[in-house]
C-alpha positions as CSV (number, residue, x, y, z in Angstrom):
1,X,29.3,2.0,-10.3
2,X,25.9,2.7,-10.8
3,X,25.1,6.4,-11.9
4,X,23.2,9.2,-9.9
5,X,20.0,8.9,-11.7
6,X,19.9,5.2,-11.2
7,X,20.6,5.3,-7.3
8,X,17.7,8.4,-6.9
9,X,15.1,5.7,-9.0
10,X,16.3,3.3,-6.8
11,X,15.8,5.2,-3.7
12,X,12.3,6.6,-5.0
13,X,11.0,2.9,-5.4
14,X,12.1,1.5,-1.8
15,X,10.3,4.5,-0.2
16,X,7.2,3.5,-2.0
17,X,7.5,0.2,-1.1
18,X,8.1,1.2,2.6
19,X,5.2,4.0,2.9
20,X,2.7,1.0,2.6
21,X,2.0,1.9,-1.2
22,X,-0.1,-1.4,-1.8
23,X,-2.1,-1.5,1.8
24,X,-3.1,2.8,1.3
25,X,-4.5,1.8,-2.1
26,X,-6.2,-1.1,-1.2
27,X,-7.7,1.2,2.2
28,X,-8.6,3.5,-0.7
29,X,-10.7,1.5,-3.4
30,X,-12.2,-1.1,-0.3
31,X,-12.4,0.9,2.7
32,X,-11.5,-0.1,6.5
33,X,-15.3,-0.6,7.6
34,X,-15.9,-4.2,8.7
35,X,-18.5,-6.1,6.1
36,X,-22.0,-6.6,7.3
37,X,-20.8,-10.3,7.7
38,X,-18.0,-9.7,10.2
39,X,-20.2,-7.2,12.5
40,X,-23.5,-8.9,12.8
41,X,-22.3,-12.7,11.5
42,X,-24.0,-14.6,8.8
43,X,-27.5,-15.0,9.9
């Protein structure tokens, strides 16, 4: 049976995983405005 500690790391992980850890950081570093390209197009 896997031990107390091992289940809470466990736990800790999936609600990472689940809180959208990748998609917040990549929101953070790039931003959620559109690129000149995608408003105006590519003229």
């Amino acid at each position: 049976m896997a031990s107390k500690t091992k289940k809470t790391e466990f736990r800790r992980r999936r609600k990472k995983g689940a809180s959208g850890k990748k998609r917040k950081a990549e929101n953070r570093n790039t931003g959620t405005t559109l690129s000149q390209k995608e408003l105006f197009g590519d003229a």
